[in-house]
C-alpha positions as CSV (number, residue, x, y, z in Angstrom):
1,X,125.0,98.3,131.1
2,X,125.8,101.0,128.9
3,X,124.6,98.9,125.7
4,X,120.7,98.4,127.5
5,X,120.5,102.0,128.3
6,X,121.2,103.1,124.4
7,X,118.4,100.3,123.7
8,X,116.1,101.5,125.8
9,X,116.8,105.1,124.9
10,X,116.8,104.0,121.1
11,X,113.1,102.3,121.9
12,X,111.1,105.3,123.4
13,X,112.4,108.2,121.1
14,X,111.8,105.2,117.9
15,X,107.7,105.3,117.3
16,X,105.2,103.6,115.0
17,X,102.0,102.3,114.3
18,X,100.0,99.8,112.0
19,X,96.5,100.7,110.8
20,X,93.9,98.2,108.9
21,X,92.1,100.6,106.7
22,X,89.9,97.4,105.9
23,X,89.2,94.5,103.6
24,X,87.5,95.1,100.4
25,X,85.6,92.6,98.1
26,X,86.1,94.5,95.2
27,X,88.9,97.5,94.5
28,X,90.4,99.3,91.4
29,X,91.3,102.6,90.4
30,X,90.5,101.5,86.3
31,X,87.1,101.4,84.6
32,X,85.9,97.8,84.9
33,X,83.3,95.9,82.4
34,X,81.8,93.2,83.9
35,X,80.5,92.2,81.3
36,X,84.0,90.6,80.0
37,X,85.0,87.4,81.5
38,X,88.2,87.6,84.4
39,X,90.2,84.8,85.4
40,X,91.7,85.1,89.1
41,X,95.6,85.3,89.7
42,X,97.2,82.3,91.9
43,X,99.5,84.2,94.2
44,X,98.1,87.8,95.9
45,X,100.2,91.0,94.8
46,X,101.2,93.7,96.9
47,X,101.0,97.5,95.6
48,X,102.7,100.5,97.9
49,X,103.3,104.0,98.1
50,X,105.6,105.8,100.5
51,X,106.3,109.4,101.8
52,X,110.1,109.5,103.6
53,X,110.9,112.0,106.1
54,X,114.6,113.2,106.1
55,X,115.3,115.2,109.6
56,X,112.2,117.0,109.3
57,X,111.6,117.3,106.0
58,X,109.4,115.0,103.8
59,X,110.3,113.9,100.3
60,X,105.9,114.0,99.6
61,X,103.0,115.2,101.5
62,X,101.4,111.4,102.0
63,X,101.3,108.7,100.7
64,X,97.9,107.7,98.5
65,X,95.8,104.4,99.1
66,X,95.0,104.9,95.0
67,X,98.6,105.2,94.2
68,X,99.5,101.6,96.4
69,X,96.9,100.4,94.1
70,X,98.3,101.3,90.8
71,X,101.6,100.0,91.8
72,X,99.8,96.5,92.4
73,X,97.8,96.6,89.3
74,X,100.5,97.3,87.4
75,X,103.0,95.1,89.1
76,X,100.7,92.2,88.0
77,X,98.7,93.6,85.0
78,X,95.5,93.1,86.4
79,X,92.2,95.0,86.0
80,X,91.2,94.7,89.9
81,X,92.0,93.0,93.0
82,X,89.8,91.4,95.4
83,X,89.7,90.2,98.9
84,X,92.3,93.4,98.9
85,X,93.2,94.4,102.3
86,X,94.8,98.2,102.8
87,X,97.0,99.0,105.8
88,X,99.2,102.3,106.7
89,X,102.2,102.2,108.6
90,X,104.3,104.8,109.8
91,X,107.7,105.0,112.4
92,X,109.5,107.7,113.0
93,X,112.8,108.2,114.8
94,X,112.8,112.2,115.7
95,X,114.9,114.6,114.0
96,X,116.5,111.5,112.1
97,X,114.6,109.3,109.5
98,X,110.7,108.3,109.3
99,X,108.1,106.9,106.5
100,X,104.9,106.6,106.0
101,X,103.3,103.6,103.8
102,X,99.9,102.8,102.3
103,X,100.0,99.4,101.7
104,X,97.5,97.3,99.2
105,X,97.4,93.1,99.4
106,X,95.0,91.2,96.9
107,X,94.4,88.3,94.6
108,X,94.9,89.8,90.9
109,X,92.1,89.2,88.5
110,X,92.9,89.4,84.5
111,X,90.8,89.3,81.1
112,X,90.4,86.3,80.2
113,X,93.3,84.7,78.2
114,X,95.5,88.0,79.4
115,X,97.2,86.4,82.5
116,X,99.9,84.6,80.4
117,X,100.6,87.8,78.5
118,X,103.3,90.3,79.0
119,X,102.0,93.4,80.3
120,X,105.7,94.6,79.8
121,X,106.1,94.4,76.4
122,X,105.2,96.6,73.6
């Protein structure tokens, strides 16, 4: 009995929530010429950026959408992303621990005969 009353204390003091910011065609935080030829990336890359609370006191002020975005453009050394879909989730358990992260999901698109390359190296 004792172990479903800490659970069910631990559920209503523990609180979160998911938000869609939306799907976009089209994203980047980098100047893009269009009139260079992209090849699309096979597998969709994930960029994120997060702001931690310790007790009450946070390690940022927020996180940024265009910083979730770098960190997937340069994860995957592409120029843009499309069919990119941004969500921003936070929990919280009060007085104790809490983040809040912008996340970015999208196929990776790369100058053509760039995708093979290291972006990595030198």
């Amino acid at each position: 009995m004792k172990k479903y009353l800490i659970l069910i204390i631990f559920m209503f003091i523990n609180v979160g929530c998911t938000y869609k910011y939306g799907t976009y065609g089209v994203i980047s935080t980098k100047n893009i010429d269009f009139t260079q030829t992209y090849v699309q990336g096979d597998n969709k890359v994930t960029g994120k950026d997060v702001a931690k609370m310790y007790i009450v006191i946070p390690d940022k002020i927020r996180p940024m959408i265009d910083d979730a975005l770098r960190d997937a453009l340069s994860k995957s050394c592409a120029e843009f992303l499309t069919d990119a879909e941004i969500k921003m989730k936070w929990w919280w358990i009060p007085y104790v621990y809490g983040d809040n992260t912008f996340t970015v999901k999208g196929y990776p698109w790369y100058k053509k005969g760039m995708k093979d390359v290291d972006c990595m190296a030198p």
